[in-house]
C-alpha positions in Angstrom: 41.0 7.2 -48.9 40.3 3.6 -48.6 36.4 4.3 -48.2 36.5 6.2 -51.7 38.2 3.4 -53.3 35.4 0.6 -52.0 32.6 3.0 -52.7 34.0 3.3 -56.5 34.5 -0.3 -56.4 31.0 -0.7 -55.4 29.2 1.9 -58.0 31.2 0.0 -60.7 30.1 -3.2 -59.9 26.7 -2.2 -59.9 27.2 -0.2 -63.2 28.7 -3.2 -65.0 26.1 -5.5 -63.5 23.5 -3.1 -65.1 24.9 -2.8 -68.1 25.8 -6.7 -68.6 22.4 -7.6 -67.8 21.3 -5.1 -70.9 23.7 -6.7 -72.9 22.4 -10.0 -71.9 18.6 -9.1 -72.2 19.7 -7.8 -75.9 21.2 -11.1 -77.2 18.3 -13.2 -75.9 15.7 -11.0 -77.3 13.9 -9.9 -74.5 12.9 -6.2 -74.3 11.5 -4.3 -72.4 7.9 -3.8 -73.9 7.6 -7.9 -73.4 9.0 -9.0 -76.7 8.2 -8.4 -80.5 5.1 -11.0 -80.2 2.9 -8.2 -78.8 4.7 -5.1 -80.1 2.7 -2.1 -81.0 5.4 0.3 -81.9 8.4 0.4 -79.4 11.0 -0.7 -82.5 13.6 -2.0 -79.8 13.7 -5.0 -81.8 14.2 -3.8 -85.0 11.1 -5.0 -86.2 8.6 -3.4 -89.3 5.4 -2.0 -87.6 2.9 -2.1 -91.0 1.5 0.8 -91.8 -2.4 1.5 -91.5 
């Protein structure tokens, strides 16, 4: 029993961590594409790609 509660302890902390750092990422603008500077399309950002 006490090995299934620090593996759930463990697989939360790194579930939180993950999702924290997202979190964090999101407020500081930083995406996964490398930003909206150099953006061709990936809209995480929220940003209007002009139509051709």
């Amino acid at each position: 029993m006490i090995p299934t509660i620090i593996i759930s302890i463990i697989i939360a902390a790194v579930f939180f961590a993950i999702v924290g750092k997202g979190i964090y990422n999101r407020k500081h603008h930083k995406s996964g594409c490398g930003g909206c500077s150099g953006c061709g399309g990936c809209h995480s950002c929220g940003a209007k790609i002009p139509q051709k």
